[in-house]
MARMILUM-624300 format. One record per residue (C-alpha): chain; x, y, z; residue in one letter. Coordinates in steps of 0.1 Angstrom, whole numbers, plus 5000, padded with zeros to 4 digits. Example, Ala and Ser with C-alpha at 12.3 -4.5 7.8 and 13.67 -1.06 7.14 Angstrom:
# residues 2
 chaine   xx   yy   zz residu
      A 5123 4955 5078      A
      A 5137 4989 5071      S
END
This chain:
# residues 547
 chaine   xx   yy   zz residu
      A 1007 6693 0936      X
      A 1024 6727 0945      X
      A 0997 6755 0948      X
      A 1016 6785 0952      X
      A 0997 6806 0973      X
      A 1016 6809 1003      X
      A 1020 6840 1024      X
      A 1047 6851 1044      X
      A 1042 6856 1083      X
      A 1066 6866 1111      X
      A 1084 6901 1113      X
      A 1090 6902 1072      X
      A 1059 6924 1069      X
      A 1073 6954 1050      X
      A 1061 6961 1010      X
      A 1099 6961 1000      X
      A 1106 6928 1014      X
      A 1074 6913 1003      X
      A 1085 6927 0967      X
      A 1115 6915 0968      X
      A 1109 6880 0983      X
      A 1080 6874 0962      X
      A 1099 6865 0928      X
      A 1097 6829 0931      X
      A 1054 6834 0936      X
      A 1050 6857 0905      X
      A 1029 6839 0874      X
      A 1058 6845 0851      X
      A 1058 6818 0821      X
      A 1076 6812 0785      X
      A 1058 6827 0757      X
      A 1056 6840 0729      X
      A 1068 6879 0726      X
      A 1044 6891 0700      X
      A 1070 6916 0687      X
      A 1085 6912 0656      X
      A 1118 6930 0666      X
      A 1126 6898 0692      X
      A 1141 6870 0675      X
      A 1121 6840 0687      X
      A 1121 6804 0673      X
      A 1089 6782 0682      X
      A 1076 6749 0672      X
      A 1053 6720 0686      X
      A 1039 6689 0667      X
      A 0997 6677 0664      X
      A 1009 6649 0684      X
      A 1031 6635 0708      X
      A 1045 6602 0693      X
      A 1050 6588 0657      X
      A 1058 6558 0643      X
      A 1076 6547 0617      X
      A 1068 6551 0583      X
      A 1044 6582 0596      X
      A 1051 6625 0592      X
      A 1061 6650 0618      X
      A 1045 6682 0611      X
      A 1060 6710 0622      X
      A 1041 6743 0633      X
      A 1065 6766 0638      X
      A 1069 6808 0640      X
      A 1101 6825 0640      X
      A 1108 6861 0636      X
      A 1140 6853 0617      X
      A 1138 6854 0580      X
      A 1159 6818 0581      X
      A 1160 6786 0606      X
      A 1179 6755 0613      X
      A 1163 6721 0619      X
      A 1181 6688 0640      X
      A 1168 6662 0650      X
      A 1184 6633 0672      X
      A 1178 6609 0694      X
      A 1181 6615 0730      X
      A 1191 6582 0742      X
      A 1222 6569 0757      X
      A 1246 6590 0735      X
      A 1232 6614 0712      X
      A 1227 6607 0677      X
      A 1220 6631 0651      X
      A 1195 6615 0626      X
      A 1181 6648 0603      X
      A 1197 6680 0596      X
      A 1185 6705 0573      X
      A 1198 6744 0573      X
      A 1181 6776 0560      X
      A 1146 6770 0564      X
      A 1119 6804 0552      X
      A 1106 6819 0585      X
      A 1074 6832 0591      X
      A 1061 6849 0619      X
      A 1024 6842 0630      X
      A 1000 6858 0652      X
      A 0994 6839 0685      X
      A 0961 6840 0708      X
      A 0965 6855 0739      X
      A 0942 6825 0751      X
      A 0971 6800 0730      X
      A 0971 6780 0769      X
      A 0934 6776 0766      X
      A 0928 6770 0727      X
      A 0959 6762 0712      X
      A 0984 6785 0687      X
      A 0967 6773 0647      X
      A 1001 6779 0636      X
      A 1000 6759 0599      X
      A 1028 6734 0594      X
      A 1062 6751 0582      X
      A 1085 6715 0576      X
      A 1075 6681 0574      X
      A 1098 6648 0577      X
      A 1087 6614 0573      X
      A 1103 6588 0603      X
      A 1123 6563 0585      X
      A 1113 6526 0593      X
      A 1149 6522 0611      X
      A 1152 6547 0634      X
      A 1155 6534 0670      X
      A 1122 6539 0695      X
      A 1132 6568 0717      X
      A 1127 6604 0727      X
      A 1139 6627 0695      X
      A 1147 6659 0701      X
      A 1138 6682 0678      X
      A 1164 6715 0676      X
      A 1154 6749 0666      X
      A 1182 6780 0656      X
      A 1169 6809 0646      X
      A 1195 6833 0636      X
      A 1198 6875 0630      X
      A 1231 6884 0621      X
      A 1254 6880 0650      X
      A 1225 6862 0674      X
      A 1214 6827 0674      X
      A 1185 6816 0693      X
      A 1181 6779 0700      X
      A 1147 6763 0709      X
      A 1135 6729 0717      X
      A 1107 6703 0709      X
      A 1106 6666 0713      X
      A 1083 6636 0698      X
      A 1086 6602 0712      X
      A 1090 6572 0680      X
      A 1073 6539 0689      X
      A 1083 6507 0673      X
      A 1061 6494 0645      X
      A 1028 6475 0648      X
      A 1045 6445 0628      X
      A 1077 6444 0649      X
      A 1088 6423 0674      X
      A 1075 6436 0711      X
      A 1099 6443 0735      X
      A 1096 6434 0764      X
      A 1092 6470 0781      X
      A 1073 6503 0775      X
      A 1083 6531 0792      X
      A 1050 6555 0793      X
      A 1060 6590 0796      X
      A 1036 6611 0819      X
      A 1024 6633 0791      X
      A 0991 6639 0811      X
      A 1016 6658 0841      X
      A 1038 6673 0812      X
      A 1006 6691 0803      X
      A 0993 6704 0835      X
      A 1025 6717 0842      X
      A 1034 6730 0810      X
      A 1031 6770 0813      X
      A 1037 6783 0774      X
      A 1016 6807 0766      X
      A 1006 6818 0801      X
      A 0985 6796 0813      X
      A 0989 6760 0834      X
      A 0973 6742 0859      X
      A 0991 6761 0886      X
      A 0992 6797 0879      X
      A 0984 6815 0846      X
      A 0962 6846 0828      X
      A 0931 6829 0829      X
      A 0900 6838 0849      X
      A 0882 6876 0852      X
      A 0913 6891 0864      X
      A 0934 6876 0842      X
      A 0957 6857 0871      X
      A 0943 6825 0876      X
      A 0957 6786 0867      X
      A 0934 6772 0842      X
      A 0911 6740 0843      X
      A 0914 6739 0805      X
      A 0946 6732 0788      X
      A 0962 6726 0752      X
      A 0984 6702 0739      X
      A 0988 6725 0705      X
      A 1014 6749 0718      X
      A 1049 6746 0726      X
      A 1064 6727 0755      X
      A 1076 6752 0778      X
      A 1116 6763 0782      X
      A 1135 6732 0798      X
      A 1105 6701 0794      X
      A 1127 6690 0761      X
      A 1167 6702 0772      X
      A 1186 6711 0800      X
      A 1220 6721 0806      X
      A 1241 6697 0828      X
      A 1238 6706 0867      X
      A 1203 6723 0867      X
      A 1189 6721 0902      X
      A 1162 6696 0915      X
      A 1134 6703 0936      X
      A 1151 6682 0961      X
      A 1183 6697 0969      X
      A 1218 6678 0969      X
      A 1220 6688 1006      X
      A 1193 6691 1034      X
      A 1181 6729 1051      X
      A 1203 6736 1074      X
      A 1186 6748 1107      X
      A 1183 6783 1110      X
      A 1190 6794 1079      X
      A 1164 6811 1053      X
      A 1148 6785 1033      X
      A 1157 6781 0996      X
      A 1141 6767 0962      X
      A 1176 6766 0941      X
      A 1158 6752 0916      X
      A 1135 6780 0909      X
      A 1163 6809 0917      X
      A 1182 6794 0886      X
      A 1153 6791 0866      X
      A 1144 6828 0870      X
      A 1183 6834 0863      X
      A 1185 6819 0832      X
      A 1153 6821 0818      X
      A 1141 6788 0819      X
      A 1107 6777 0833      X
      A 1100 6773 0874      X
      A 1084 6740 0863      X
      A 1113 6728 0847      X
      A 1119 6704 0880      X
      A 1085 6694 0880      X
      A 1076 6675 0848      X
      A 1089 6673 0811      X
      A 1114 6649 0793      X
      A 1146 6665 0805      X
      A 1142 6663 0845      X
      A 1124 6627 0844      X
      A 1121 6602 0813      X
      A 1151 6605 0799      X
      A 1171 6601 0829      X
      A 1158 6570 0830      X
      A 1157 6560 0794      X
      A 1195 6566 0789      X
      A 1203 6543 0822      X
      A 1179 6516 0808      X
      A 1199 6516 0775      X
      A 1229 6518 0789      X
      A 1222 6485 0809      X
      A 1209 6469 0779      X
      A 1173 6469 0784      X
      A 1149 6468 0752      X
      A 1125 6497 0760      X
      A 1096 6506 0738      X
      A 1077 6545 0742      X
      A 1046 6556 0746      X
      A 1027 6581 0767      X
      A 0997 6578 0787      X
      A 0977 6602 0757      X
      A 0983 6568 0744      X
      A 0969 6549 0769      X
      A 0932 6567 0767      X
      A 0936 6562 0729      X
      A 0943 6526 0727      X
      A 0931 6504 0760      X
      A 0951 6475 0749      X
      A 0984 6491 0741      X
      A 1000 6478 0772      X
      A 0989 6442 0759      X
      A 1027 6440 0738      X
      A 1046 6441 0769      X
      A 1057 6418 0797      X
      A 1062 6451 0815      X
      A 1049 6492 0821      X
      A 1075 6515 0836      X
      A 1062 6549 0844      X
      A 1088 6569 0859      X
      A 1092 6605 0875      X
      A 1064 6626 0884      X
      A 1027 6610 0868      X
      A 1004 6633 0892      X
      A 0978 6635 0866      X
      A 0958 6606 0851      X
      A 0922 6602 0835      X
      A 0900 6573 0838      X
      A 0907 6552 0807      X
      A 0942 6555 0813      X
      A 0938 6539 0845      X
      A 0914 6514 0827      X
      A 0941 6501 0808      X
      A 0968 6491 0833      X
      A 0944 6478 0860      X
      A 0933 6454 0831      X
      A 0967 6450 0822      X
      A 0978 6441 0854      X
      A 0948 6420 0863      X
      A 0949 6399 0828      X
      A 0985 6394 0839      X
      A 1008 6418 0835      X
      A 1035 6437 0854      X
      A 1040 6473 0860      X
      A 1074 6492 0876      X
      A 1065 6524 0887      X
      A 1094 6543 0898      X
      A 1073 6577 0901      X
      A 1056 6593 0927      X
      A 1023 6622 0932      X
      A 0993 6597 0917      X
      A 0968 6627 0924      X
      A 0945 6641 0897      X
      A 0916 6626 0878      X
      A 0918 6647 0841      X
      A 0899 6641 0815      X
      A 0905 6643 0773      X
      A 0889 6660 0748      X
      A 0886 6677 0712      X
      A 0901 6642 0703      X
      A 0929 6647 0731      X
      A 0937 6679 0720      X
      A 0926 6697 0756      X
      A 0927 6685 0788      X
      A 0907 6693 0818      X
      A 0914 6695 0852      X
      A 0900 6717 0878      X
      A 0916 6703 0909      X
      A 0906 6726 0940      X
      A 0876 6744 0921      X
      A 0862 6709 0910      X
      A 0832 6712 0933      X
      A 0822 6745 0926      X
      A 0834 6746 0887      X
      A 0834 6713 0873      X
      A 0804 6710 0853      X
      A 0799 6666 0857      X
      A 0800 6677 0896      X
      A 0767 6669 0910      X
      A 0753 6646 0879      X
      A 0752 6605 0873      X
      A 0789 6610 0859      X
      A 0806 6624 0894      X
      A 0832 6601 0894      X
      A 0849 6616 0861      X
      A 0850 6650 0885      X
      A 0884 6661 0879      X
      A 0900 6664 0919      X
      A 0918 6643 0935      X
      A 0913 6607 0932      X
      A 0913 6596 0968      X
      A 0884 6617 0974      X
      A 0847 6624 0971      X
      A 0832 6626 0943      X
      A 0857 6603 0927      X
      A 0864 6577 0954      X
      A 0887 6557 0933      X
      A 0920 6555 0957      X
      A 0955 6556 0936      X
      A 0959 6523 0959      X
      A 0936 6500 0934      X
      A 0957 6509 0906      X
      A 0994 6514 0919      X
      A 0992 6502 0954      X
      A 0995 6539 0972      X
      A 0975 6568 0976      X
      A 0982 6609 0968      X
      A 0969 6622 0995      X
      A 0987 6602 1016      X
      A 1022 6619 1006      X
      A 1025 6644 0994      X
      A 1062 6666 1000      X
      A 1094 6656 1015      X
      A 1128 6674 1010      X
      A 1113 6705 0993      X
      A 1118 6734 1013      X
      A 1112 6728 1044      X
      A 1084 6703 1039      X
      A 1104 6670 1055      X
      A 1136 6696 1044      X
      A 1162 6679 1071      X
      A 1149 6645 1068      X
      A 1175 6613 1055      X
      A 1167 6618 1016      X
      A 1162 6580 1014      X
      A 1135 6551 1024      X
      A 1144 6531 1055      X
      A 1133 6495 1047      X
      A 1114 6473 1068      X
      A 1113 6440 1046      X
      A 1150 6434 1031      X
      A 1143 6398 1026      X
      A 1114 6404 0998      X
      A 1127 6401 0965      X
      A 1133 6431 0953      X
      A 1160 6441 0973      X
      A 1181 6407 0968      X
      A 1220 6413 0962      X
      A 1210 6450 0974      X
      A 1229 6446 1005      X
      A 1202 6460 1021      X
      A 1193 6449 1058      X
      A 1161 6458 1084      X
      A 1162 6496 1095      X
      A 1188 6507 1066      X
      A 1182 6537 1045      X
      A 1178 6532 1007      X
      A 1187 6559 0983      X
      A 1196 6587 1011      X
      A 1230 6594 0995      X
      A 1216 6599 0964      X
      A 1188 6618 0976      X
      A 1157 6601 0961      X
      A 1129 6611 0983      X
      A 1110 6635 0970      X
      A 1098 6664 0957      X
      A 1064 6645 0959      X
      A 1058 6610 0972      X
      A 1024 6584 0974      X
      A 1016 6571 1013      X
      A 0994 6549 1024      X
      A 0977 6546 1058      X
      A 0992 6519 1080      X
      A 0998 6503 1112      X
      A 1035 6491 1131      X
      A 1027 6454 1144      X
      A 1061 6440 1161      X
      A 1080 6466 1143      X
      A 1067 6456 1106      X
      A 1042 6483 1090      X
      A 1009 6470 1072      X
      A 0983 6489 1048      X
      A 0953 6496 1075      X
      A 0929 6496 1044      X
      A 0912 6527 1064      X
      A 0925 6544 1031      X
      A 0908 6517 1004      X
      A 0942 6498 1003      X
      A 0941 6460 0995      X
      A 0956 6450 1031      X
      A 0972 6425 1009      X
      A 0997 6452 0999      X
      A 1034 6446 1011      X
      A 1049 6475 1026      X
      A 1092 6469 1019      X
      A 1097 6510 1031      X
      A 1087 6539 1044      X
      A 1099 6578 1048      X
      A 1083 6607 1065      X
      A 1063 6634 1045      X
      A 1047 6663 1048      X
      A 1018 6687 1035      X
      A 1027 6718 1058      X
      A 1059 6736 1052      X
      A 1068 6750 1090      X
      A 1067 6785 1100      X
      A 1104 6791 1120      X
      A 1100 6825 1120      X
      A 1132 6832 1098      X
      A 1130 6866 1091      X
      A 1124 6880 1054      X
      A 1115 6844 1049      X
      A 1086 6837 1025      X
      A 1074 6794 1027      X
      A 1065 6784 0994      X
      A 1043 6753 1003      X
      A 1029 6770 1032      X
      A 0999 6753 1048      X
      A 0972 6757 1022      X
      A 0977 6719 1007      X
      A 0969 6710 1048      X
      A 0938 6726 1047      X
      A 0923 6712 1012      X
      A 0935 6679 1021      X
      A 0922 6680 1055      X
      A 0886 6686 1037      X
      A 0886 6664 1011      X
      A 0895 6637 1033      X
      A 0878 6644 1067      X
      A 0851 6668 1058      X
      A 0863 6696 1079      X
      A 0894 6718 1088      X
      A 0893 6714 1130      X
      A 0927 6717 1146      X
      A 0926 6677 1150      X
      A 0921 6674 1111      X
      A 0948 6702 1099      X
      A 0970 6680 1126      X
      A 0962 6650 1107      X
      A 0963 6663 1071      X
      A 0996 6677 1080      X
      A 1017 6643 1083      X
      A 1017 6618 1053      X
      A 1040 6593 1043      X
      A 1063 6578 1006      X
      A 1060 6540 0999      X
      A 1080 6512 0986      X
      A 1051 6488 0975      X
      A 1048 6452 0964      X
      A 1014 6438 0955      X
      A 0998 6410 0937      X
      A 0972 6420 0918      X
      A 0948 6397 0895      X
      A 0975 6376 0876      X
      A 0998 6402 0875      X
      A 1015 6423 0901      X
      A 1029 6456 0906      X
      A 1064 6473 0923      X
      A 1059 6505 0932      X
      A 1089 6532 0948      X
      A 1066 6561 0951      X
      A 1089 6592 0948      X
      A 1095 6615 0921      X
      A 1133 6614 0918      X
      A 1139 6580 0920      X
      A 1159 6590 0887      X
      A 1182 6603 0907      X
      A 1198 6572 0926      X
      A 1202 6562 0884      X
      A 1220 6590 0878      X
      A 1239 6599 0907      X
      A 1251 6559 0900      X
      A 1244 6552 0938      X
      A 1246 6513 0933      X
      A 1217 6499 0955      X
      A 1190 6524 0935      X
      A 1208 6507 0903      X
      A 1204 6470 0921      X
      A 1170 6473 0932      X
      A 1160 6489 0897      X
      A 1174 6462 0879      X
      A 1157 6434 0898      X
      A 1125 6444 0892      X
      A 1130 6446 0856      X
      A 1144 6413 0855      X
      A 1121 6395 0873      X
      A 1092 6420 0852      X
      A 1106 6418 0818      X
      A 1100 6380 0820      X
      A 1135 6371 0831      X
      A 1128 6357 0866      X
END
């Protein structure tokens, strides 16, 4: 949800410091160089999973005259399935507008997916090579088991609809980019037919989170490691927010590792196939899943209520999208929705792409997952929640979940492992004899369990640090505070300002849902903290059919 607009107040007022501080604002992005004397390697497939029996095309431009190709999967270990070496490169021209309309590279290598590889995330490698240099690059396709196989008894569905929104090749996402008259605006309208952006697919061990290993300390200038590293290295500031590398996989090696039978899919998949889900005992969507269309919420509300359970270990359920040039684009115009979005206003308002808890849309994240967007939204980035415990303190220990957890009343899941965060899901709620309930002031079945809560928040403070400039600021306050309550009085900032993350239980239709609404719940897997583990493996268990 970041918007990253914020200005600095307080004494650091001066054009050099402004300058100086402002690097981790500036709308840089991964792209294409568009000189031939750069040696650059690029590639991205038509779609984002395959299955067996089916080709990967490759659309790649390179400036070297050869290339190297590897594919493997990215699972528990790696394993190197294709290899080929000294590929022809060819170097083709890219629109500027590549963000908004795609690259129309042509194919440069095709393989066919043999019927025994494993489902999984396969990352694609790319070496380009120029005498003494050797540039590596990075793609990745997801391979789901075949129609006349076995199910398993889980699909993880990767949060391809966030990937893209967040994805900034080419100049453009759906926070910042080169769109609009002046060329500096994010943009409503984005491709999936360019590359992913430096750091979605890969990442070297010990890249920073969003949520740092250790609280702010008091009085000192806040920091974003995350994004100083990126800028250091080259990598993309969105790196921590979506992609592969920072979420999915984390959680698809653990799974394996623990002996789980996982099938893959994405949630493009979802809004192509309404019954996909309909193979499984149980969906796990993991990470950060901020943005979602309307079909694909179709199909696991009538998954769930036909009977069948989903684990979401992921947090931010925020933005209606919607699909189109066959899933090729997607559309999103978040805070402009009311002024740009053209369904705004007609019999179709509730496909308005803004946030779902709000008018026009009025479709609460609560009917689907059991919390609601607005009601987060930050905790332990910055200074938003920056000193708070890192975990979830738990008010139900006897529900199910959290058996042989060793978890008791007031205790604090997940803090040493630092889970909470960068975005959580709230809901509105009342304390009755020291146990919280859903209010259902927010559209909330007040059927809901509430197992645990933590403290969020949509304003990062103002200390007055100087030379400090707040990345979050207050600007998230103010849109919330409209959307909402309709207005942006001191009592509704104040209100808009405080939010809450959610562990959720609820029994929905025949089915039911788990939900621990935090982005780096992947982090209690694999930081190994044992209770995280626990928790996660009960609700498989009992989800998977095993209870």
């Amino acid at each position: 949800m970041i918007d990253a607009k914020a200005e600095g107040k307080g004494p650091a007022t001066t054009p050099r410091t402004r300058m100086r501080a402002r690097h981790i604002l500036d709308n840089y992005y991964i792209g294409p160089s568009r000189i031939s004397e750069v040696l650059e390697i690029w590639a991205y497939t038509d779609r984002f999973t395959y299955y067996p029996g089916e080709t990967v095309g490759l659309h790649v431009s390179t400036t070297a005259e050869l290339w190297d190709l590897e594919v493997g999967r990215d699972g528990a270990a790696y394993e190197m399935v294709l290899e080929v070496a000294n590929l022809p490169g060819r170097h083709h021209d890219t629109p500027l507008d590549c963000s908004v309309e795609g690259c129309g590279w042509p194919v440069a290598y095709e393989f066919n997916i043999p019927q025994d590889w494993t489902p999984g995330g396969y990352l694609i490698t790319l070496r380009a090579r120029r005498g003494e240099d050797v540039l590596e690059e990075h793609h990745l396709v997801l391979v789901r088991r075949g129609a006349d196989q076995p199910s398993a008894p889980y699909v993880l569905v990767c949060a391809t609809g966030t990937w893209v929104a967040y994805n900034c090749w080419g100049g453009s996402n759906a926070y910042e980019g080169i769109t609009g008259p002046d060329s500096n605006e994010f943009s409503p309208v984005l491709s999936t037919q360019r590359p992913w952006t430096r750091g979605f697919c890969r990442l070297p061990e010990g890249a920073p989170r969003a949520v740092p290993e250790t609280p702010q300390e008091p009085g000192d200038m806040v920091r974003y490691p995350y994004m100083e590293w990126a800028y250091a290295y080259g990598y993309s500031k969105k790196y921590a927010s979506a992609g592969w590398a920072s979420y999915e996989r984390h959680f698809a090696r653990w799974a394996e590792a623990q002996g789980f039978d996982f099938d893959f899919a994405t949630q493009h998949d979802l809004e192509r196939d309404s019954d996909l889900l309909k193979r499984y005992a149980c969906a796990v969507f993991v990470g950060h899943d901020e943005y979602w269309s309307s079909p694909m919420r179709d199909a696991v509300d009538s998954f769930v209520e036909s009977g069948g359970r989903v684990a979401r270990f992921a947090g931010n359920f925020l933005w209606q999208i919607r699909l189109e040039n066959e899933g090729r684009t997607q559309v999103c115009y978040k805070y402009n929705a009311d002024e740009r979005d053209p369904l705004y206003g007609t019999e179709s308002a509730h496909l308005v792409t803004g946030p779902w808890d709000a008018a026009p849309v009025n479709r609460p994240g609560a009917s689907t997952f059991a919390v609601n967007g607005l009601k987060g939204v930050y905790a332990g980035l910055g200074r938003c929640a920056g000193q708070g415990s890192g975990g979830f303190t738990v008010y139900r220990p006897r529900h199910w979940a959290f058996e042989g957890a060793h978890i008791g009343y007031g205790d604090v899941l997940g803090s040493r492992s630092r889970i909470l965060g960068y975005e959580v899901d709230g809901l509105d709620h009342v304390i009755e004899d020291g146990l919280p309930f859903p209010s259902g002031t927010d559209g909330a079945d007040t059927s809901i369990e509430i197992l645990a809560l933590c403290p969020a928040s949509n304003t990062e403070p103002d200390f007055g640090v100087w030379g400090e400039i707040r990345y979050i600021g207050g600007e998230d306050t103010g849109f919330k505070a409209q959307s909402l309550f309709g207005d942006t009085s001191a009592e509704s900032l104040e209100r808009a300002e405080r939010g809450n993350g959610v562990i959720a239980s609820w029994k929905k239709g025949a089915g039911e849902v788990f939900t621990a609404a935090t982005c780096e719940w992947v982090m209690g897997l694999v930081r190994r903290d044992w209770q995280v583990e626990q928790v996660t493996r009960t609700v498989l268990i009992r989800f998977g059919g095993n209870a």
